[in-house]
KOLSE-61305 format. One record per residue (C-alpha): residue number from 1; y, z, x; chain; residue in three letters. Coordinates in nm, 3 decimals, decimal comma, always signed. Example, Ala and Ser with C-alpha at 12.3 -4.5 7.8 and 13.67 -1.06 7.14 Angstrom:
BEGIN
<r><seq>1</seq><yy>-0,450</yy><zz>+0,780</zz><xx>+1,230</xx><mol>A</mol><type>ALA</type></r>
<r><seq>2</seq><yy>-0,106</yy><zz>+0,714</zz><xx>+1,367</xx><mol>A</mol><type>SER</type></r>
END
This chain:
BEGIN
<r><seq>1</seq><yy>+5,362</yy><zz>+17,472</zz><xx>-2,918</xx><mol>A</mol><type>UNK</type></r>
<r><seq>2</seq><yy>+5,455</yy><zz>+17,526</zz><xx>-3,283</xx><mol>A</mol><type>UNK</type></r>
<r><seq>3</seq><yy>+5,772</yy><zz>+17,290</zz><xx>-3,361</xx><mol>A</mol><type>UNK</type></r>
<r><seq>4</seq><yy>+6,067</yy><zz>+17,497</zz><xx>-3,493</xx><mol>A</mol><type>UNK</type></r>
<r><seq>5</seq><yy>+6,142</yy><zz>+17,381</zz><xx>-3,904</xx><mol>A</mol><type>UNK</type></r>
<r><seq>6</seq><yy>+6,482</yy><zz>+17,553</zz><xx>-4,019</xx><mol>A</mol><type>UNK</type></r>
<r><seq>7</seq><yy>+6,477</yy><zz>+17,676</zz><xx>-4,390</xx><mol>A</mol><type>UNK</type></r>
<r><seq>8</seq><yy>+6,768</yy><zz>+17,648</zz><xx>-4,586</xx><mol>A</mol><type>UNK</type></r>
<r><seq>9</seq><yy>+6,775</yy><zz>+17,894</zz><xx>-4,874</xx><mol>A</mol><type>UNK</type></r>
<r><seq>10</seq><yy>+6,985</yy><zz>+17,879</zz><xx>-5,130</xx><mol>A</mol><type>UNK</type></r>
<r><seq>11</seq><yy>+7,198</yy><zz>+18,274</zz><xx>-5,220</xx><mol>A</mol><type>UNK</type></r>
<r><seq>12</seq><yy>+7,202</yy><zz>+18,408</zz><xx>-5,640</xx><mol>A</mol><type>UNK</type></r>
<r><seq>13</seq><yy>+7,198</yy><zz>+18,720</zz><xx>-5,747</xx><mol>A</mol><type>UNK</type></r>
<r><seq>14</seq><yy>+6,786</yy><zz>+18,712</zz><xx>-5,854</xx><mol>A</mol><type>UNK</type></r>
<r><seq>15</seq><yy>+6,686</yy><zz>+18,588</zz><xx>-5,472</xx><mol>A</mol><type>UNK</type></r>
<r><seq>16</seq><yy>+6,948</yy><zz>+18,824</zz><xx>-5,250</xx><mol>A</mol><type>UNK</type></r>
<r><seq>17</seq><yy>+6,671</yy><zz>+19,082</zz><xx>-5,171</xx><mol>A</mol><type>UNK</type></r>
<r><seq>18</seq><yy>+6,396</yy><zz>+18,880</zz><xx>-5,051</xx><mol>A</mol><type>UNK</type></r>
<r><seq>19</seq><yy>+6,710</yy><zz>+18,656</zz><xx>-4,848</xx><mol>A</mol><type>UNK</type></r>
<r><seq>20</seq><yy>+6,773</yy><zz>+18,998</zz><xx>-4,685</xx><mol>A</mol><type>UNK</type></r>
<r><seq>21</seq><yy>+6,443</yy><zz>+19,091</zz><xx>-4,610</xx><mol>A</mol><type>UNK</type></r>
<r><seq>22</seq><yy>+6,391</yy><zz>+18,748</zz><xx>-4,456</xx><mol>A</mol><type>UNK</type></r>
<r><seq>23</seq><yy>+6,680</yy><zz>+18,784</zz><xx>-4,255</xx><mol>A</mol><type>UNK</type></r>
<r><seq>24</seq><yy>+6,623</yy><zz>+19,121</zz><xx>-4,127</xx><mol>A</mol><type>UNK</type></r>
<r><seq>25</seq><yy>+6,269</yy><zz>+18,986</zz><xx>-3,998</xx><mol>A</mol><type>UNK</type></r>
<r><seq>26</seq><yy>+6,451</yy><zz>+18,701</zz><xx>-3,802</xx><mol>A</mol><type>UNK</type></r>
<r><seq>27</seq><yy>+6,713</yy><zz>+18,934</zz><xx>-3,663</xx><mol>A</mol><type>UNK</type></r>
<r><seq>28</seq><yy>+6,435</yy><zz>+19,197</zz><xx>-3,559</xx><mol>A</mol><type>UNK</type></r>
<r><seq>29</seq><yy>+6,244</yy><zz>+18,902</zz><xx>-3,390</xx><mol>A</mol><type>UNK</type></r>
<r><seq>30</seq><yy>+6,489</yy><zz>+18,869</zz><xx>-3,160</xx><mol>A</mol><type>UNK</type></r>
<r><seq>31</seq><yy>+6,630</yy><zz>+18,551</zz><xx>-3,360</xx><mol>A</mol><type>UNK</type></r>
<r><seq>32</seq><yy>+6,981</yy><zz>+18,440</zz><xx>-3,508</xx><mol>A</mol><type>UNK</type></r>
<r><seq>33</seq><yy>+7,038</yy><zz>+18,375</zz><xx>-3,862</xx><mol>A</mol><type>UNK</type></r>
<r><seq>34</seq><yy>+7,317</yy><zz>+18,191</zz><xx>-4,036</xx><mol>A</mol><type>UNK</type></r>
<r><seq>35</seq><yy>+7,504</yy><zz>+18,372</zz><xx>-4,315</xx><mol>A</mol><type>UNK</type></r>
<r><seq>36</seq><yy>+7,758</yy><zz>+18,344</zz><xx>-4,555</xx><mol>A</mol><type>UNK</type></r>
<r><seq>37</seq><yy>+8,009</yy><zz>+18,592</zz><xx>-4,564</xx><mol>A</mol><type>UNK</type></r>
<r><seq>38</seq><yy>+8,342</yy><zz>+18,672</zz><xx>-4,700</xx><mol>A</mol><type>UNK</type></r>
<r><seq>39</seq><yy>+8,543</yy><zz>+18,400</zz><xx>-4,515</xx><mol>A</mol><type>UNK</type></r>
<r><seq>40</seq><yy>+8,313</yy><zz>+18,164</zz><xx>-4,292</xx><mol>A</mol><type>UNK</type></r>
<r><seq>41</seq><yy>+7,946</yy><zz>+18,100</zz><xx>-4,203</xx><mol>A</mol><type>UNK</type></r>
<r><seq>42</seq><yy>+7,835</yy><zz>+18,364</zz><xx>-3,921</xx><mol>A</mol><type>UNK</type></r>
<r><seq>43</seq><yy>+7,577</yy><zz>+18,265</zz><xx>-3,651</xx><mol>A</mol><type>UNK</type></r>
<r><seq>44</seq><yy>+7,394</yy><zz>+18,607</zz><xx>-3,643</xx><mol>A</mol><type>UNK</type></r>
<r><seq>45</seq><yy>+7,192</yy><zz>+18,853</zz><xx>-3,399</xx><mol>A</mol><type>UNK</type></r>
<r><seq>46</seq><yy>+7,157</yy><zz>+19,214</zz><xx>-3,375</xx><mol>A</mol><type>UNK</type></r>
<r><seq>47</seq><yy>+7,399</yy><zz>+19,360</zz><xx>-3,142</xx><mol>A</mol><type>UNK</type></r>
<r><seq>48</seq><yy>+7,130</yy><zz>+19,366</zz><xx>-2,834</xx><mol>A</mol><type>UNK</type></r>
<r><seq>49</seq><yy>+7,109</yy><zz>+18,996</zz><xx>-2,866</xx><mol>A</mol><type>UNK</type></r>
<r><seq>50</seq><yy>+7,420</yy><zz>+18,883</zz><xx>-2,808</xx><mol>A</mol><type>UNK</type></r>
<r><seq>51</seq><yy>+7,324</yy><zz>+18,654</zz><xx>-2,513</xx><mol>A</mol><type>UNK</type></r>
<r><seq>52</seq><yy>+7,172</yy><zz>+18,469</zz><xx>-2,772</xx><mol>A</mol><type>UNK</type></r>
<r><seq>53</seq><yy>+7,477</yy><zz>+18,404</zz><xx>-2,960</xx><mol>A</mol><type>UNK</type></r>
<r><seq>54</seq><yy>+7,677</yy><zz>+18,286</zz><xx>-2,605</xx><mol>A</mol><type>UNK</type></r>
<r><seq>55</seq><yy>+7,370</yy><zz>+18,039</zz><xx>-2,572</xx><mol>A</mol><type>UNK</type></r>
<r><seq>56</seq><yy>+7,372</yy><zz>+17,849</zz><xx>-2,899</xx><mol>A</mol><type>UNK</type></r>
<r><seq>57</seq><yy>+7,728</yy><zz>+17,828</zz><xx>-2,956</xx><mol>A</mol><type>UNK</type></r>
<r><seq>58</seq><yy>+7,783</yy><zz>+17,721</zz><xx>-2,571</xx><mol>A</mol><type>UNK</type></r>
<r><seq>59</seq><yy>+8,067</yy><zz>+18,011</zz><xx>-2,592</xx><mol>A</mol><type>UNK</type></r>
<r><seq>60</seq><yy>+8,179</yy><zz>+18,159</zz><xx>-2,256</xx><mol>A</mol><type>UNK</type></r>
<r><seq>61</seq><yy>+8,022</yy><zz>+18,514</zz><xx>-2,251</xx><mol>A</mol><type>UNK</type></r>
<r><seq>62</seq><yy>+8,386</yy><zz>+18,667</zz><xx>-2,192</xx><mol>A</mol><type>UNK</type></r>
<r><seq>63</seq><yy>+8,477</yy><zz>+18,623</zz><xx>-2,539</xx><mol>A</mol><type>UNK</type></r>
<r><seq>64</seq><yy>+8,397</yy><zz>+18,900</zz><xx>-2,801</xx><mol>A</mol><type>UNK</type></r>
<r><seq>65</seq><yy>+8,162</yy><zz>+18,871</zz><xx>-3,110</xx><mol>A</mol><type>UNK</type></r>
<r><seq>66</seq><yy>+8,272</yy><zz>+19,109</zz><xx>-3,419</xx><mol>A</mol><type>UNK</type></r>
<r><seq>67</seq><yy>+8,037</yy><zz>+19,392</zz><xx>-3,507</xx><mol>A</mol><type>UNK</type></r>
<r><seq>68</seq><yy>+7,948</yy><zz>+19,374</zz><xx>-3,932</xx><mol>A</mol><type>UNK</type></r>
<r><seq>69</seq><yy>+7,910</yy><zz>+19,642</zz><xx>-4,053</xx><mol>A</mol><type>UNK</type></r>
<r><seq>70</seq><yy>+7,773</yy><zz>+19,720</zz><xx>-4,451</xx><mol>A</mol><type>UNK</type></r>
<r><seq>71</seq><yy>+8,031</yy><zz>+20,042</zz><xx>-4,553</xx><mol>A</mol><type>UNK</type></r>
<r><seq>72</seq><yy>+8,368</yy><zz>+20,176</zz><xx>-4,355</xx><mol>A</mol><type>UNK</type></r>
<r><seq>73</seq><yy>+8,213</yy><zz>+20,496</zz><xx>-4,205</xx><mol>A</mol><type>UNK</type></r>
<r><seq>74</seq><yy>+7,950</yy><zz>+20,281</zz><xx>-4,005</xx><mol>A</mol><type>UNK</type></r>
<r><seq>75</seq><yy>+8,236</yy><zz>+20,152</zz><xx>-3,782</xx><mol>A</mol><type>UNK</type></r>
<r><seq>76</seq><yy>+8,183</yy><zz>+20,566</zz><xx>-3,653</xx><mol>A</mol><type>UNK</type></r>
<r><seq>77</seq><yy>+7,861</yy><zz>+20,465</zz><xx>-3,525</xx><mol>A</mol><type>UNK</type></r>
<r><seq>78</seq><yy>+8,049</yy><zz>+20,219</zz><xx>-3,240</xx><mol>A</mol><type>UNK</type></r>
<r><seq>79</seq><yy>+8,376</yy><zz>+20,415</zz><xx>-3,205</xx><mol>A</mol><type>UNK</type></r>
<r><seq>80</seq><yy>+8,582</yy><zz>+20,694</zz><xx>-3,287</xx><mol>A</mol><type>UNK</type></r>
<r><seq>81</seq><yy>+8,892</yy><zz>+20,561</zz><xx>-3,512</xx><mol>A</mol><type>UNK</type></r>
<r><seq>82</seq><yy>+9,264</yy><zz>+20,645</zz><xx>-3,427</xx><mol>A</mol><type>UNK</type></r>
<r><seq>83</seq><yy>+9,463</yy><zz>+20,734</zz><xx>-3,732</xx><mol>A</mol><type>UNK</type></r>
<r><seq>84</seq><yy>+9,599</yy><zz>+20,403</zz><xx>-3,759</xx><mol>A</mol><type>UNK</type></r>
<r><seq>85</seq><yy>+9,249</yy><zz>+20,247</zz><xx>-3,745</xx><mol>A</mol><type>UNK</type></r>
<r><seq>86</seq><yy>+9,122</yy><zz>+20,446</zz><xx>-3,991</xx><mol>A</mol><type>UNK</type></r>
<r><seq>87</seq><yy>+9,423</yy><zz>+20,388</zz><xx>-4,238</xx><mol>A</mol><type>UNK</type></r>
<r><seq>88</seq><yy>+9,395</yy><zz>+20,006</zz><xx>-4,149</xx><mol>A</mol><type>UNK</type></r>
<r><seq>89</seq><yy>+9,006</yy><zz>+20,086</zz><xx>-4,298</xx><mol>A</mol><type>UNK</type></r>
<r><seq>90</seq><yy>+9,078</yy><zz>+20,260</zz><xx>-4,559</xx><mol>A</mol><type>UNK</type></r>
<r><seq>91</seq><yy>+9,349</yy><zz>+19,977</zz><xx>-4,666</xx><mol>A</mol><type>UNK</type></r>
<r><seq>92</seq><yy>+9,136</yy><zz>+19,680</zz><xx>-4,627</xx><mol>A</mol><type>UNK</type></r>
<r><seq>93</seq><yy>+8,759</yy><zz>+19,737</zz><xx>-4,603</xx><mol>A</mol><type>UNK</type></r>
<r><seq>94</seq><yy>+8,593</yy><zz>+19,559</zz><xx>-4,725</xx><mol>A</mol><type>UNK</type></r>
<r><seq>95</seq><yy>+8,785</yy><zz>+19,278</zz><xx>-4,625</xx><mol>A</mol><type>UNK</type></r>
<r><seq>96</seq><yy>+8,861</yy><zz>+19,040</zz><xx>-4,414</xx><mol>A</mol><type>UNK</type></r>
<r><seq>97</seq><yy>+9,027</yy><zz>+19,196</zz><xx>-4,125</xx><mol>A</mol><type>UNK</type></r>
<r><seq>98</seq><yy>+8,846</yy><zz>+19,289</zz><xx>-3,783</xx><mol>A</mol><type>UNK</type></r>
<r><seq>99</seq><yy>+8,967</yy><zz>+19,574</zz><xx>-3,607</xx><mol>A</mol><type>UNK</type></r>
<r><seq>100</seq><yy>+8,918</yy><zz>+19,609</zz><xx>-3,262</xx><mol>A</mol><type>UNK</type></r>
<r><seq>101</seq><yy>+8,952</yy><zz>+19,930</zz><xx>-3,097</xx><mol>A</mol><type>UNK</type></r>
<r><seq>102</seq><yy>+8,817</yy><zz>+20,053</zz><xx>-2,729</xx><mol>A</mol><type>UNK</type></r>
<r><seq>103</seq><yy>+8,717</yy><zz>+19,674</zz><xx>-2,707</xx><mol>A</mol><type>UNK</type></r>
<r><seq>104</seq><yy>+8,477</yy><zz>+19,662</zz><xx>-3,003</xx><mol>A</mol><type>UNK</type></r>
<r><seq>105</seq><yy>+8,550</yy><zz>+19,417</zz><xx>-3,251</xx><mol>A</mol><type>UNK</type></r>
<r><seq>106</seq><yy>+8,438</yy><zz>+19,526</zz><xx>-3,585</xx><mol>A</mol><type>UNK</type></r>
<r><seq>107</seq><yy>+8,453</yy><zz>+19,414</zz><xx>-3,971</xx><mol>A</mol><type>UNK</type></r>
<r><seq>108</seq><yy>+8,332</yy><zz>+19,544</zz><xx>-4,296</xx><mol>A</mol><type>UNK</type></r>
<r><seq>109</seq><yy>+8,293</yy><zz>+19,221</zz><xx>-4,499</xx><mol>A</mol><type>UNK</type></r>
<r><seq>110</seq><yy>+8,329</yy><zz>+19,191</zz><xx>-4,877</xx><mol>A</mol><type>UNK</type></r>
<r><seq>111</seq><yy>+7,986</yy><zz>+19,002</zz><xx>-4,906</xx><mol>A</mol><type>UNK</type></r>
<r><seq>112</seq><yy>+7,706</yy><zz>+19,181</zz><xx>-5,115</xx><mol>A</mol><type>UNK</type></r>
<r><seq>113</seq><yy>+7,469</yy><zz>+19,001</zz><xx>-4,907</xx><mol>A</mol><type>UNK</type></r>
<r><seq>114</seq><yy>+7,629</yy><zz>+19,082</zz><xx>-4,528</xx><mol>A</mol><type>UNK</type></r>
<r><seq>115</seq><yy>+7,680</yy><zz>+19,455</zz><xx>-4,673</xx><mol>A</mol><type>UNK</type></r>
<r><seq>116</seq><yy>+7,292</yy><zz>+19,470</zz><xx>-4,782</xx><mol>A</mol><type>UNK</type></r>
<r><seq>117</seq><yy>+7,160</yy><zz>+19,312</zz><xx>-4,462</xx><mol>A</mol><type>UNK</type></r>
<r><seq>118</seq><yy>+7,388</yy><zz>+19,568</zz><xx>-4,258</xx><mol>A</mol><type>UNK</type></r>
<r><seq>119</seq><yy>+7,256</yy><zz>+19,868</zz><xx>-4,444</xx><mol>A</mol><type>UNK</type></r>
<r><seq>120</seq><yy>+6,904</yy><zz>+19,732</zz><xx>-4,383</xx><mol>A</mol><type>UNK</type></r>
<r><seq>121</seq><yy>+6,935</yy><zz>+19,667</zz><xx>-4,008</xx><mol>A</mol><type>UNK</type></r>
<r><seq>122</seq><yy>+7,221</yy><zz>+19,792</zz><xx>-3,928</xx><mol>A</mol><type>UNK</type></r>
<r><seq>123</seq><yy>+7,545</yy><zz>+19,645</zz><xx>-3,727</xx><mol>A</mol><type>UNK</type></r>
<r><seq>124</seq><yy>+7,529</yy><zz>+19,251</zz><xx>-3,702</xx><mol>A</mol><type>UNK</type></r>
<r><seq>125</seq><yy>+7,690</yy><zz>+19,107</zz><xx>-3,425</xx><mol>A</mol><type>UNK</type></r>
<r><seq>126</seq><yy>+7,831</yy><zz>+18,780</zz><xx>-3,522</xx><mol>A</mol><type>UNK</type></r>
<r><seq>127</seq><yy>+8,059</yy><zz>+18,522</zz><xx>-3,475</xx><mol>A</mol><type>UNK</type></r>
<r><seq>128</seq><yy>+8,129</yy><zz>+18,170</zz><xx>-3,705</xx><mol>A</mol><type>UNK</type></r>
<r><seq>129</seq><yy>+7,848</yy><zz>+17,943</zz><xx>-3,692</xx><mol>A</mol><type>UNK</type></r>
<r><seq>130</seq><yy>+7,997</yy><zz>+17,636</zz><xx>-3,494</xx><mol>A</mol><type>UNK</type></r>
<r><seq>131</seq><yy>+7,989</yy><zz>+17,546</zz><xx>-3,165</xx><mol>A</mol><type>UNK</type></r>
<r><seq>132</seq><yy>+8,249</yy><zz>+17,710</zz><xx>-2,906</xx><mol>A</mol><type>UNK</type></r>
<r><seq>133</seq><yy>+8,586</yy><zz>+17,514</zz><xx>-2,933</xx><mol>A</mol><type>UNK</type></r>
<r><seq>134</seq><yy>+8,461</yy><zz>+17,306</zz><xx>-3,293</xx><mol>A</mol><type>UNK</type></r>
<r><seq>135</seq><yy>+8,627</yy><zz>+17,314</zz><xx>-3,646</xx><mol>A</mol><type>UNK</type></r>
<r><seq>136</seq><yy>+8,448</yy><zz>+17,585</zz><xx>-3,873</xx><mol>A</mol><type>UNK</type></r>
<r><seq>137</seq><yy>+8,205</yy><zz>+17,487</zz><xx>-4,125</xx><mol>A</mol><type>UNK</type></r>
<r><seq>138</seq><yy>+8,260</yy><zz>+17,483</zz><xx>-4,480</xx><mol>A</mol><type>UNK</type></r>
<r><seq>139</seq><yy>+7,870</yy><zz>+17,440</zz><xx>-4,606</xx><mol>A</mol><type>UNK</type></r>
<r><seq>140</seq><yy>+7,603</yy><zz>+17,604</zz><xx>-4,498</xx><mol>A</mol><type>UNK</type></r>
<r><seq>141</seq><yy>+7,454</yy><zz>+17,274</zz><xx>-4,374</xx><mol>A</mol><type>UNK</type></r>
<r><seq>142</seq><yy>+7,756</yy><zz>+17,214</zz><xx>-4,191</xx><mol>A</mol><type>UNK</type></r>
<r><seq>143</seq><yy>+7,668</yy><zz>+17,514</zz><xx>-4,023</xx><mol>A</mol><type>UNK</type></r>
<r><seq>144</seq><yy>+7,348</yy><zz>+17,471</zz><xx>-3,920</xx><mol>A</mol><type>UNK</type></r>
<r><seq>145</seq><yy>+7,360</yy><zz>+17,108</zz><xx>-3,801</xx><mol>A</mol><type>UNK</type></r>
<r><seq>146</seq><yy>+7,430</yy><zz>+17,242</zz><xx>-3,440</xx><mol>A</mol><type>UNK</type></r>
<r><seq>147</seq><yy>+7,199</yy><zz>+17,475</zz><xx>-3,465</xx><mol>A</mol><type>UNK</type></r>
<r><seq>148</seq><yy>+6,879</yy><zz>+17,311</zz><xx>-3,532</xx><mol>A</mol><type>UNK</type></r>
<r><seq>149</seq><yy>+6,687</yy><zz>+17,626</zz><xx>-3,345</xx><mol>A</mol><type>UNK</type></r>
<r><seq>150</seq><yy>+6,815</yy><zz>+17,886</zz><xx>-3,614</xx><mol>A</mol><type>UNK</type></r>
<r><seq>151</seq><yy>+6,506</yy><zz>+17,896</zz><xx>-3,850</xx><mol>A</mol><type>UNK</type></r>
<r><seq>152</seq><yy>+6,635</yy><zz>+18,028</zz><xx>-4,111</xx><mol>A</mol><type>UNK</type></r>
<r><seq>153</seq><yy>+7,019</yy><zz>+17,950</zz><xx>-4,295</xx><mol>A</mol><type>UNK</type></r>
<r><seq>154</seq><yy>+7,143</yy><zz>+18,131</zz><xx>-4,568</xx><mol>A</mol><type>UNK</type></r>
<r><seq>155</seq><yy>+7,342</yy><zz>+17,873</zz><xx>-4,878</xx><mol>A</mol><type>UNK</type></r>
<r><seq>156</seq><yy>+7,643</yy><zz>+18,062</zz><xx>-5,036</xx><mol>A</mol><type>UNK</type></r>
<r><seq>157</seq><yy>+7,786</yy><zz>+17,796</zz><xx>-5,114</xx><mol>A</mol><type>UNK</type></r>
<r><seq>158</seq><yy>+8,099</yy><zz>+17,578</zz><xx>-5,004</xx><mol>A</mol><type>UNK</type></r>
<r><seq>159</seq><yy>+8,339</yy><zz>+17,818</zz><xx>-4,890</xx><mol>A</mol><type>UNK</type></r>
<r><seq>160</seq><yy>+8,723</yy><zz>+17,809</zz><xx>-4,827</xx><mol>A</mol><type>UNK</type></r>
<r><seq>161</seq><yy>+8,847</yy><zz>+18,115</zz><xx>-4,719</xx><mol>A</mol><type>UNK</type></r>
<r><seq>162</seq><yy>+9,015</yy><zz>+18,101</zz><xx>-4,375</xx><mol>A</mol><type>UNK</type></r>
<r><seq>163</seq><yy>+8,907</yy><zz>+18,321</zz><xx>-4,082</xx><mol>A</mol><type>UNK</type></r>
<r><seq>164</seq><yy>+8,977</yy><zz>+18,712</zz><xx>-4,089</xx><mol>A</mol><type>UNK</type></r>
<r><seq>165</seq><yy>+9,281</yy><zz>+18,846</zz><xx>-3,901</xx><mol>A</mol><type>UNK</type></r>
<r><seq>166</seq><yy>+9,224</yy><zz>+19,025</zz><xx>-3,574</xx><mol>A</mol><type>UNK</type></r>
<r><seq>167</seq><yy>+9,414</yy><zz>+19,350</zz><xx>-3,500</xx><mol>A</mol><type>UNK</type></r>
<r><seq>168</seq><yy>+9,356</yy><zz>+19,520</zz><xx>-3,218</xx><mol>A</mol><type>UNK</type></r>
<r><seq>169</seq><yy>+9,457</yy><zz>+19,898</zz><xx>-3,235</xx><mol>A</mol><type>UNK</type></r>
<r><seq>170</seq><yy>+9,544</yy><zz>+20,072</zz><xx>-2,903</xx><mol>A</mol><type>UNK</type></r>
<r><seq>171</seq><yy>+9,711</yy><zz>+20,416</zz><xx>-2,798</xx><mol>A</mol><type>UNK</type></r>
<r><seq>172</seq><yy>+9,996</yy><zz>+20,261</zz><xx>-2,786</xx><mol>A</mol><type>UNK</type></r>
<r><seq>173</seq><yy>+10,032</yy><zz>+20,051</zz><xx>-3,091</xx><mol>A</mol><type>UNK</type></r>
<r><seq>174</seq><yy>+9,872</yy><zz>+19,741</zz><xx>-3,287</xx><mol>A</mol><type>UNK</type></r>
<r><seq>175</seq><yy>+9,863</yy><zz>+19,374</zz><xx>-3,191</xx><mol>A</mol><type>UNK</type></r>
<r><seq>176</seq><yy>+9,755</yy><zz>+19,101</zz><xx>-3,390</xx><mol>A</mol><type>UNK</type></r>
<r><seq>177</seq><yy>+9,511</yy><zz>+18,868</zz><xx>-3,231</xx><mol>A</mol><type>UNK</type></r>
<r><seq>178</seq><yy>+9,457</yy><zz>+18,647</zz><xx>-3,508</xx><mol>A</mol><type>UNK</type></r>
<r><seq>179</seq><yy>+9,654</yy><zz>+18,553</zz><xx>-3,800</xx><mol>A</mol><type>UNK</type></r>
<r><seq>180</seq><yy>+9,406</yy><zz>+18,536</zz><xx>-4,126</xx><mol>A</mol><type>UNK</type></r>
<r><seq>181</seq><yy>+9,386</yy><zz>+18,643</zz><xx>-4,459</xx><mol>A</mol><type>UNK</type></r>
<r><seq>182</seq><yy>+9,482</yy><zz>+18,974</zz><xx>-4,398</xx><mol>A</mol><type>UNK</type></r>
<r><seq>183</seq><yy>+9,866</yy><zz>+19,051</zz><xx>-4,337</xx><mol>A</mol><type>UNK</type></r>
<r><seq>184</seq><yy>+9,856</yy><zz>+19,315</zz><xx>-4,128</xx><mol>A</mol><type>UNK</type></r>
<r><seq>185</seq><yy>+10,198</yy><zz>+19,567</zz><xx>-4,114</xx><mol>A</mol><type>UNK</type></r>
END
């Protein structure tokens, strides 16, 4: 059995295509990647491996993962926006605020390299790359230090942002889930 080696690539602007191409492989294999984005490192998976994301991060299973998504209108491919949803998107996308609607969680980032990975593969289910109850990381080799099964861990840097607000939009009104970045009226 081949022993796992995780690769730790450093993001610029000269290296951000092959980094996508090498991260759309490891997603289409079936296997999570660690990303920068516009707030925290993500743990991951295309949206049919989810179960994989529960299992590394040791996260019980009834806790949602956010949906990435590279522009606004592909949040239409998971669900059909109510006006205030769609005024939320127009307002803030890309940004950091997830908007949750029919109980999908889902976020346009303001990350060139998220948005380009999206458009490649399409929606990215992720979640922030630390184990289930942990503080979030910081560095990308913060990140990955649980994780020493993830192959392949994308460097943007140290970042500082905090997590992205939560908003979940119903029939009857909006909620916030999660204080972040975004304030949310």
């Amino acid at each position: 059995m081949q022993a796992l080696v995780q690769s730790l690539q450093t993001l610029s602007r000269s290296n951000q295509a092959e980094l996508v191409k090498l991260a759309a492989a490891e997603l289409r294999a079936a296997r999570a990647v660690i990303i920068p984005t516009d707030t925290v490192y993500g743990l991951a998976v295309l949206p049919d491996n989810t179960d994989l994301l529960f299992e590394l991060k040791q996260r019980p299973t009834h806790k949602a993962v956010a949906i990435l998504v590279a522009r606004p209108v592909d949040a239409e491919m998971l669900f059909n926006p109510f006006p205030t949803t769609r005024r939320l998107m127009e307002q803030h996308w890309p940004g950091a605020l997830t908007i949750v609607q029919d109980g999908c969680g889902v976020r346009c980032p303001d990350h060139p390299l998220v948005q380009a990975l999206a458009s490649v593969v399409g929606p990215v289910a992720t979640t922030s790359a630390n184990l289930s109850g942990q503080p979030t990381p910081h560095t990308a080799a913060e990140a990955s230090a649980p994780f020493p099964a993830v192959q392949l861990v994308i460097d943007g840097g140290r970042l500082r942002a905090p997590a992205s607000t939560v908003v979940e939009v119903a029939q009857d009104g909006l909620y916030i889930l999660r204080q972040g970045v975004v304030e949310v009226a």
